[in-house]
PALUM-831138 format. One line per field, with one value per atom (N, C-alpha, C): residue in one letter; atom name; x, y, z. Coordinates in steps of 0.001 Angstrom, whole numbers. Layout:
r = (A_...) .
a = (CA_...) .
xx = (X_...) .
yy = (Y_...) .
zz = (Z_...) .
***
This chain:
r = (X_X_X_X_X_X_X_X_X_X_X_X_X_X_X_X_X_X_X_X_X_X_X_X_X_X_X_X_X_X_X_X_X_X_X_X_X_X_X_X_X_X_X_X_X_X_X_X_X_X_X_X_X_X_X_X_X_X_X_X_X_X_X_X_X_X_X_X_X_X_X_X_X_X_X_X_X_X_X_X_X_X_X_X_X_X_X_X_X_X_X_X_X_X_X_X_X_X_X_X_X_X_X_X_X_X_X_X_X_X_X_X_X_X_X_X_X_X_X_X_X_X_X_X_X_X_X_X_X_X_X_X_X_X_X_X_X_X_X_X_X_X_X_X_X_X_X_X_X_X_X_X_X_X_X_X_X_X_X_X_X_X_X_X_X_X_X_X_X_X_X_X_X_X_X_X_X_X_X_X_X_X_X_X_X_X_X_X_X_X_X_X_X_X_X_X_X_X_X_X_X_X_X_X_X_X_X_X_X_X_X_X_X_X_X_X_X_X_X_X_X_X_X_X_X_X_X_X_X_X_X_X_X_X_X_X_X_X_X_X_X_X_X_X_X_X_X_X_X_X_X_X_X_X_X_X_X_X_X_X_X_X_X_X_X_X_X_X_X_X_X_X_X_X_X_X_X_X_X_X_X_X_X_X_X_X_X_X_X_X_X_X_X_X_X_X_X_X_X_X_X_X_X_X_X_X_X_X_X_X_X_X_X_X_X_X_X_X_X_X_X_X_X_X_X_X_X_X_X_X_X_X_X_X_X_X_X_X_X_X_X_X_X_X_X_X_X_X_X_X_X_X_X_X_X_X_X_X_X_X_X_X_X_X_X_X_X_X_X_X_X_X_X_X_X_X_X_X_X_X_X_X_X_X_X_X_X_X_X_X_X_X_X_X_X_X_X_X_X_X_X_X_X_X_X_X_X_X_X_X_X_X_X_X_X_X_X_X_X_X_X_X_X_X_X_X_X_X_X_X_X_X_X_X_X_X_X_X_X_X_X_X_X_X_X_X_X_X_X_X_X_X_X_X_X_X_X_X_X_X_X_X_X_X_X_X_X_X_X_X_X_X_X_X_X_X_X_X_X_X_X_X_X_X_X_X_X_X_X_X_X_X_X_X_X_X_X_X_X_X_X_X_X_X_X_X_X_X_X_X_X_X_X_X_X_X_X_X_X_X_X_X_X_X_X_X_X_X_X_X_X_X_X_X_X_X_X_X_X_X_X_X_X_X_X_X_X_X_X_X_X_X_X_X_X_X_X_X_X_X_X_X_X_X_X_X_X_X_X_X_X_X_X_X_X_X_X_X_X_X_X_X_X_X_X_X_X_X_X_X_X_X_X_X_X_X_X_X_X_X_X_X_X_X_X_X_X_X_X_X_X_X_X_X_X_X_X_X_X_X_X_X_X_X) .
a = (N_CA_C_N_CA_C_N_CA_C_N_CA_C_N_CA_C_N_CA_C_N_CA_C_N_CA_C_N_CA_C_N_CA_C_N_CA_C_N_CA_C_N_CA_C_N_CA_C_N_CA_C_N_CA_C_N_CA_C_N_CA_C_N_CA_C_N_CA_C_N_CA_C_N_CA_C_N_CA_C_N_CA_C_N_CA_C_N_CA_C_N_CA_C_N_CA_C_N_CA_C_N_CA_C_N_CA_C_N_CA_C_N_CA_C_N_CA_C_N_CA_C_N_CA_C_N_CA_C_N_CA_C_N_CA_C_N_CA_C_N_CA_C_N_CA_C_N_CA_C_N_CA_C_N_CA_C_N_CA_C_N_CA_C_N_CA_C_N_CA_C_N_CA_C_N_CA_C_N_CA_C_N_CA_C_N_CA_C_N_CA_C_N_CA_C_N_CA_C_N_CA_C_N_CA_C_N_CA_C_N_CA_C_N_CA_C_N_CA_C_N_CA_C_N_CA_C_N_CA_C_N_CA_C_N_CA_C_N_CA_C_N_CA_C_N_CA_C_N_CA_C_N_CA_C_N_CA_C_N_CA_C_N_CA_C_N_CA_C_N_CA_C_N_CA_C_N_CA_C_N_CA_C_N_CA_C_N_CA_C_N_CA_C_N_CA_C_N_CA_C_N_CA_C_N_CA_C_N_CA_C_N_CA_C_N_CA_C_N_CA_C_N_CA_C_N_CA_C_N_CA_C_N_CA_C_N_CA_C_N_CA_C_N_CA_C_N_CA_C_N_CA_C_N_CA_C_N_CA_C_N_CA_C_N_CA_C_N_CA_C_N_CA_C_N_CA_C_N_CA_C_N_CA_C_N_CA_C_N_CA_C_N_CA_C_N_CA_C_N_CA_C_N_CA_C_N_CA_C_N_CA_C_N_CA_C_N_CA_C_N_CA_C_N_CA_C_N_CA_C_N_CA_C_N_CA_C_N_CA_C_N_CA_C_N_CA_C_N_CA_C_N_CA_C_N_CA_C_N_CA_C_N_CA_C_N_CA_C_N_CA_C_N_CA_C_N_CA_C_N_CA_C_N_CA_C_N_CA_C_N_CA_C_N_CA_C_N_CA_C_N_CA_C_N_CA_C_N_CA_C_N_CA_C_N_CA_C_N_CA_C_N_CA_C_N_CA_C_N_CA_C_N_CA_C_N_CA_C_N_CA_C_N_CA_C_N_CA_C_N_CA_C_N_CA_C_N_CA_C_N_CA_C_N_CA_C_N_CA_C_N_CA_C_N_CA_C_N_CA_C_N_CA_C_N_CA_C_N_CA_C_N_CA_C_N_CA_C_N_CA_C_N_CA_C_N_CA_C_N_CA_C_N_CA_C_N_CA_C_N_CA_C_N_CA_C_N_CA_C_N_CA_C_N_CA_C_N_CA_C_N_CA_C_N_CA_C_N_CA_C_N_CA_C_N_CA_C_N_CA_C_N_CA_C_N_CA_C_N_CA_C_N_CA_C_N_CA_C_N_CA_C_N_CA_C_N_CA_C_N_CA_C_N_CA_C_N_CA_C_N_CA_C_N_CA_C_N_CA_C_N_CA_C_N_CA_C_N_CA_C_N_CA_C_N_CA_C) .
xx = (839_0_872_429_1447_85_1178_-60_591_-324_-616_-664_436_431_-542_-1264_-2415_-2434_-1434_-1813_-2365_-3164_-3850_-3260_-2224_-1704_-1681_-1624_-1449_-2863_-2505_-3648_-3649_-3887_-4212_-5025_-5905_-6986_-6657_-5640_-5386_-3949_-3205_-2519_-2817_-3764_-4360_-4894_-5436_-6085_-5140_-4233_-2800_-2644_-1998_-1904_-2490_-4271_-5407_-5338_-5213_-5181_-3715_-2621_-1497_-2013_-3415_-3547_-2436_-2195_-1318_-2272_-2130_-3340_-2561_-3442_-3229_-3998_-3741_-4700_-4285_-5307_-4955_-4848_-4016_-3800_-3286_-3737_-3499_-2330_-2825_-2793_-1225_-842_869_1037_-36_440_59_-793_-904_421_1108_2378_3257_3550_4558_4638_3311_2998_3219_2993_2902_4090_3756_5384_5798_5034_5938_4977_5376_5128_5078_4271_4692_3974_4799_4672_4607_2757_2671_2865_2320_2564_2590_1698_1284_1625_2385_1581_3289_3266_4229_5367_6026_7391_7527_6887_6623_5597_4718_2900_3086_3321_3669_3927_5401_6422_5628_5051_4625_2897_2215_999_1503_2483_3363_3716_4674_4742_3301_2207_1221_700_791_-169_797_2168_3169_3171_2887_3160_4549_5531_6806_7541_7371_7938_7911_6505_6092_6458_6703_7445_9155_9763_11058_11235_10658_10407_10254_9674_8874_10316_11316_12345_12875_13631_14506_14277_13211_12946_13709_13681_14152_13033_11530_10375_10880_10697_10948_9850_10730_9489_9679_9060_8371_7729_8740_8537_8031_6828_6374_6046_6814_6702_6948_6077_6893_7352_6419_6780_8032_8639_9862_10728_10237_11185_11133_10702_10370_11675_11948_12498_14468_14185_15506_15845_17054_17305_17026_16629_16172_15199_14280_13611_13503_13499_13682_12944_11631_10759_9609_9334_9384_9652_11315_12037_13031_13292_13620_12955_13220_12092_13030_12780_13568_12631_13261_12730_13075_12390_12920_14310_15121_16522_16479_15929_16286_17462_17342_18087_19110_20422_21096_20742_20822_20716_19479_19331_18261_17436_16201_15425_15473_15653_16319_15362_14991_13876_14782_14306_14949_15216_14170_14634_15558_16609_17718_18440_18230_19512_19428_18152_17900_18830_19661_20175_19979_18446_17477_15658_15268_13944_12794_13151_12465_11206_9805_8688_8478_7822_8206_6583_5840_6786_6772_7523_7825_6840_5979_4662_5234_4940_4586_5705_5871_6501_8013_8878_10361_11309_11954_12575_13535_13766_14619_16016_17120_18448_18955_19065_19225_20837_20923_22181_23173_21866_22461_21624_22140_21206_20751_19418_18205_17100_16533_15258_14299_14686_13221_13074_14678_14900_15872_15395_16552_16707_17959_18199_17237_16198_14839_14094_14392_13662_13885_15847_16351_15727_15455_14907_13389_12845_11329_10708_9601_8769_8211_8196_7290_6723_5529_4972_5258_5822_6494_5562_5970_4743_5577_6435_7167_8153_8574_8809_10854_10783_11769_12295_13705_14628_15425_15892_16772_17930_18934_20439_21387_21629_21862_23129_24049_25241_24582_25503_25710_25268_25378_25323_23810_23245_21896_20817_21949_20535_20504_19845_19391_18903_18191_18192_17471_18010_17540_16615_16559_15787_16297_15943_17051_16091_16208_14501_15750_16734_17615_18591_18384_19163_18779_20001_19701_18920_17538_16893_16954_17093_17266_15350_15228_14224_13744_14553_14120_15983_15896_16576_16249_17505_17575_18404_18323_19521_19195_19750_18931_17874_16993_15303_14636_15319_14389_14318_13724_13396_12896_12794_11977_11835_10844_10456_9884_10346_10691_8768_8626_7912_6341_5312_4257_3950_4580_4767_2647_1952_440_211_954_525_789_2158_3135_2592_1556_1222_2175_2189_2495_4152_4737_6357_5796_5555_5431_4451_3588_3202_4292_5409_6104_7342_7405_7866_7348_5865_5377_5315_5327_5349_6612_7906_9123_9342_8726_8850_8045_7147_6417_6940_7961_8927_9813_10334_11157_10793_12212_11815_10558_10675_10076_8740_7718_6049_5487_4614_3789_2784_2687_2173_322_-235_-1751_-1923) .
yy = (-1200_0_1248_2197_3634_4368_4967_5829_7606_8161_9744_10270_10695_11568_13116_13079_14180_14994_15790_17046_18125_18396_19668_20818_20449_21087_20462_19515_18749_18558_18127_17884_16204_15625_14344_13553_14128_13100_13203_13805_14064_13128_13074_12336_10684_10495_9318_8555_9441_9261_8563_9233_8670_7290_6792_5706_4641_5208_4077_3900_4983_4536_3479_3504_2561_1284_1027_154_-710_856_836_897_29_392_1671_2621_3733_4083_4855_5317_6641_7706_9039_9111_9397_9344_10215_10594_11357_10641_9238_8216_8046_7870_7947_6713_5811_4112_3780_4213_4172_3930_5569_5857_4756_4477_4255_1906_1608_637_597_1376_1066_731_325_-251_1122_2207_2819_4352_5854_6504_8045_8577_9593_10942_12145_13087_14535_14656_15925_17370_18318_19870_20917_21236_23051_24135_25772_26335_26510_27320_27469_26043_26364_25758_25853_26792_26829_26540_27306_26779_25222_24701_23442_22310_22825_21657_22208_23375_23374_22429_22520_21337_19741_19652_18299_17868_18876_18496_19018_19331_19523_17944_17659_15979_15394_15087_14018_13834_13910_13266_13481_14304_14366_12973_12673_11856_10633_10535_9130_8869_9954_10021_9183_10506_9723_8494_8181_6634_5456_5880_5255_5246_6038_6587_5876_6106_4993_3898_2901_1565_1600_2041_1979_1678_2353_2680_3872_3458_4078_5036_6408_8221_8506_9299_10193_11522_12891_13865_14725_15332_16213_17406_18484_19684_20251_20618_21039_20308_19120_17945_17622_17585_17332_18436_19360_20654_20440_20234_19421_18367_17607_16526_17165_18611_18936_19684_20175_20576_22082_23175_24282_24901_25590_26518_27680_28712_30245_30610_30316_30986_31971_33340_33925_33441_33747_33302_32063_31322_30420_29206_28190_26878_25897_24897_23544_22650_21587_20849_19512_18507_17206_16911_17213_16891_15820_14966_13567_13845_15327_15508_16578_16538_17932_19062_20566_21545_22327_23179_24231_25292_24860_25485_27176_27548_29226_29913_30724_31352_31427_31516_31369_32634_33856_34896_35955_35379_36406_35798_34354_33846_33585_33815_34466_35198_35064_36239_36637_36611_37467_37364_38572_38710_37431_36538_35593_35627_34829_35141_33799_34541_33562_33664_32276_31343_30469_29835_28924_28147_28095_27146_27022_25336_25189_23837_23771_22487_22924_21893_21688_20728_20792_19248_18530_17581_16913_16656_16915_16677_15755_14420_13054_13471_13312_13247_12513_11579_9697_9015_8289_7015_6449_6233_5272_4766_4222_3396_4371_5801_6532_7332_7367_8592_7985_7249_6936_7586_7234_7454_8025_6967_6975_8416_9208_10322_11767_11515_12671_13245_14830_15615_15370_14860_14654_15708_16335_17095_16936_17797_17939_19134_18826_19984_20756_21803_22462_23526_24256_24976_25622_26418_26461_28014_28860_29818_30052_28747_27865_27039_26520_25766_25521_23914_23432_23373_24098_24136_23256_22071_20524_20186_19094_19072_17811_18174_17341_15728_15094_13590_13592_14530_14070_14714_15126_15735_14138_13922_12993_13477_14263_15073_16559_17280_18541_19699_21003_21077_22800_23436_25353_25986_26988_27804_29414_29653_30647_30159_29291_28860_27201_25610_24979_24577_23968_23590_21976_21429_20122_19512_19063_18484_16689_16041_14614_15007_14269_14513_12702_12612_10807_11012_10379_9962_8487_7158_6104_5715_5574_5275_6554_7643_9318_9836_9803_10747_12127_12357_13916_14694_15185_15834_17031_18124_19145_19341_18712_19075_17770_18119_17266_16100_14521_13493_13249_13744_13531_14272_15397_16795_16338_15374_15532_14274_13713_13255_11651_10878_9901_9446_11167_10877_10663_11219_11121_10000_9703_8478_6692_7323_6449_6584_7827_8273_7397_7664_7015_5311_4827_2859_3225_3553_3497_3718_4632_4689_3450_2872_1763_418_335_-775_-725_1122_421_-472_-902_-2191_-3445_-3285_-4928_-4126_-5069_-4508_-3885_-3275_-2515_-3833_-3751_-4079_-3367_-4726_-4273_-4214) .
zz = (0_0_0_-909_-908_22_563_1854_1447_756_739_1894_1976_3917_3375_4177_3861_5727_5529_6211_6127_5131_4637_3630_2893_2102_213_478_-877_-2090_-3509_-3892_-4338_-3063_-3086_-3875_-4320_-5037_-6240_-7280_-8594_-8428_-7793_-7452_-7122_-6213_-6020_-7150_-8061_-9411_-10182_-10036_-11087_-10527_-9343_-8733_-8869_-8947_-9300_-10599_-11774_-13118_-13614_-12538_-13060_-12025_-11331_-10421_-9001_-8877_-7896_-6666_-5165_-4288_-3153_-2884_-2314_-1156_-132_251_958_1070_1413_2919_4175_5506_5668_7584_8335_9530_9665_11076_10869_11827_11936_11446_12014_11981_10706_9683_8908_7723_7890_7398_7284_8853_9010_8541_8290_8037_6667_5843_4513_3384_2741_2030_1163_681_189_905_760_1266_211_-6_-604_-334_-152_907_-566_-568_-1763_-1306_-1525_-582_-1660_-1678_-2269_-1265_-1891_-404_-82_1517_1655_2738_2674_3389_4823_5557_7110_7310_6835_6936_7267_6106_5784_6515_7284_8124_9414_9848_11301_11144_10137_9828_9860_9212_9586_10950_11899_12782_14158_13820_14729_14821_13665_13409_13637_13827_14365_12963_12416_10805_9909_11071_10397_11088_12307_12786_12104_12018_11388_9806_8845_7847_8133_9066_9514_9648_10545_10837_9539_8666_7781_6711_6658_5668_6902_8111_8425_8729_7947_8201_6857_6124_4616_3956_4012_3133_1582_464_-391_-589_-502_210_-1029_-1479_-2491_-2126_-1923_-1841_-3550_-3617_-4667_-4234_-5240_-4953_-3603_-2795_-1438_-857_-1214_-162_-551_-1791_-1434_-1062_-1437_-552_952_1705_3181_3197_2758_2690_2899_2887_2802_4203_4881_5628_6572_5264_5902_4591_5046_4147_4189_2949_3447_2741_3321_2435_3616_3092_4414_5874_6083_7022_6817_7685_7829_8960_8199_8888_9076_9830_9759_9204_7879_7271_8057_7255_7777_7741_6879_7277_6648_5519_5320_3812_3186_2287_2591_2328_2632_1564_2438_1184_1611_1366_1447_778_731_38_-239_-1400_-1482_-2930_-2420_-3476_-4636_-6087_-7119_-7598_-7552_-7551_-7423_-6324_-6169_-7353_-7532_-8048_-10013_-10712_-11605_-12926_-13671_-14557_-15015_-15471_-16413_-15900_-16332_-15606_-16104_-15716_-16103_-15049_-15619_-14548_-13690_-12398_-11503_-10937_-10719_-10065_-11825_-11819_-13011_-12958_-14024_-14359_-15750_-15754_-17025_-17451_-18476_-18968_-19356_-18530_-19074_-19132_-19794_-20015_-19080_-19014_-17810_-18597_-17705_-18331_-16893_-17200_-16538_-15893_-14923_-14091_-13789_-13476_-13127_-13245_-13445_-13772_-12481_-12228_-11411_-11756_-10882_-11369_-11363_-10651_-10507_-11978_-12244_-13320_-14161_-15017_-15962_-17179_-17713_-19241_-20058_-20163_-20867_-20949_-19818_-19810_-20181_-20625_-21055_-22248_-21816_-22790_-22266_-21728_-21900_-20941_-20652_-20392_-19092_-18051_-16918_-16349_-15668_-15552_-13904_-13759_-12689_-12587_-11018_-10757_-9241_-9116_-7751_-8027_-6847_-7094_-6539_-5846_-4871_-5423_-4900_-5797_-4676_-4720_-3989_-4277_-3130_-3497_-2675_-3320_-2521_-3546_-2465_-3188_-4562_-5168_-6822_-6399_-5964_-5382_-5503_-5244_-4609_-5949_-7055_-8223_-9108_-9412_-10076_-11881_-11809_-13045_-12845_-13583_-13626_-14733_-14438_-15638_-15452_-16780_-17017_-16842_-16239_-16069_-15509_-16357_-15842_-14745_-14226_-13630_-12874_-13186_-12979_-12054_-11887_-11137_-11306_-9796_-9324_-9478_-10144_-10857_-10071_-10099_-8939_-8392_-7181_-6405_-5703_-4624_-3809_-3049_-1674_-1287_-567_-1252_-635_-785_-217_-448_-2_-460_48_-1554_-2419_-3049_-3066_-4188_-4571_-6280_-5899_-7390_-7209_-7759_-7835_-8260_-9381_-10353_-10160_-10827_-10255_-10981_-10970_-11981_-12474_-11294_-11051_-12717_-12938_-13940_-15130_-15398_-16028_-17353_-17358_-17964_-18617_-19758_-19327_-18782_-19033_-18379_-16615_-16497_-14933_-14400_-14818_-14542_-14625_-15772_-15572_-14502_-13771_-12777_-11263_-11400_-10368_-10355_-11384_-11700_-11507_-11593_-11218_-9776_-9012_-7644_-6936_-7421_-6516_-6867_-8243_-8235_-6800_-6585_-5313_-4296_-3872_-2907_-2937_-3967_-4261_-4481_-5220_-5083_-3833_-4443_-3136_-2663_-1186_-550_-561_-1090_-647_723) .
***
């Protein structure tokens, strides 16, 4: 079972949708035990980066993430959620993230070389890093749909593939069985759906 951690930020049911159309079994949760039971885990998030991690940790639902990532559950951070997944966020202010990725979330704006418009919506291509099962070969050059105003600045090890929007953006990201995606595989039509049958290969089949 992939369990949708649903703290009140994400858009779960367009996501869930995807899951059920590759007949993957899912279900949308709040319950820690839920989480932390399920064979794979994936953590969505619209919205901001503090809002966010302080709704996470009101429901215990960061812990039970942790937990769920150090059993060695293969996580699936989208969009904020995987911005969460990283060490600090500076998005009005500064926040503490989960810490399961090094590097910190940094508005894209200062860092910009031309007045490009923000927040970046819309479709761009993936330039493959390294090779994995979440992100292989197969996908260089291909198309996803992004939607974020924020960009993770994490050492080289941990980009997996990226995408140019004025300045490189870390596009899926790993370290171990922690993923992340920058961009929404739910949006992204049939690249990203093969994003998601690639994440529920990890660690053996999902568990009904």
């Amino acid at each position: 079972m992939i369990a949708i951690v649903d703290y009140g930020v994400g858009n779960l049911f367009s996501l869930q949708g995807s899951l059920t159309y590759l007949g993957l079994p899912s279900q949308i949760t709040s319950k820690a035990e839920e989480i932390i039971k399920a064979s794979h885990v994936i953590l969505p998030g619209v919205g901001a980066f503090g809002d966010a991690a302080r709704k996470l940790s009101a429901l215990g639902l960061d812990a039970a993430v942790l937990e769920a990532a150090a059993k060695g559950k293969p996580l699936l951070g989208i969009c904020l959620g995987m911005q969460l997944l990283f060490e600090t966020g500076l998005e009005y202010g500064k926040h503490k993230g989960l810490g399961l990725l090094p590097g910190v979330v940094a508005p894209m704006e200062k860092d910009l070389p031309t007045p490009l418009r923000l927040p970046h919506i819309g479709w761009n291509s993936l330039q493959i890093r390294k090779e994995t099962p979440l992100a292989s070969s197969q996908l260089e050059g291909e198309f996803v749909y992004y939607v974020h105003s924020y960009y993770a600045k994490t050492d080289s090890e941990a980009i997996l593939a990226e995408s140019e929007y004025g300045v490189m953006v870390p596009g899926v990201v790993g370290v171990g069985n922690v993923y992340g995606c920058q961009f929404h595989p739910e949006k992204s039509g049939e690249v990203g759906l093969r994003i998601l049958k690639n994440f529920a290969k990890l660690g053996g089949k999902v568990e009904v």
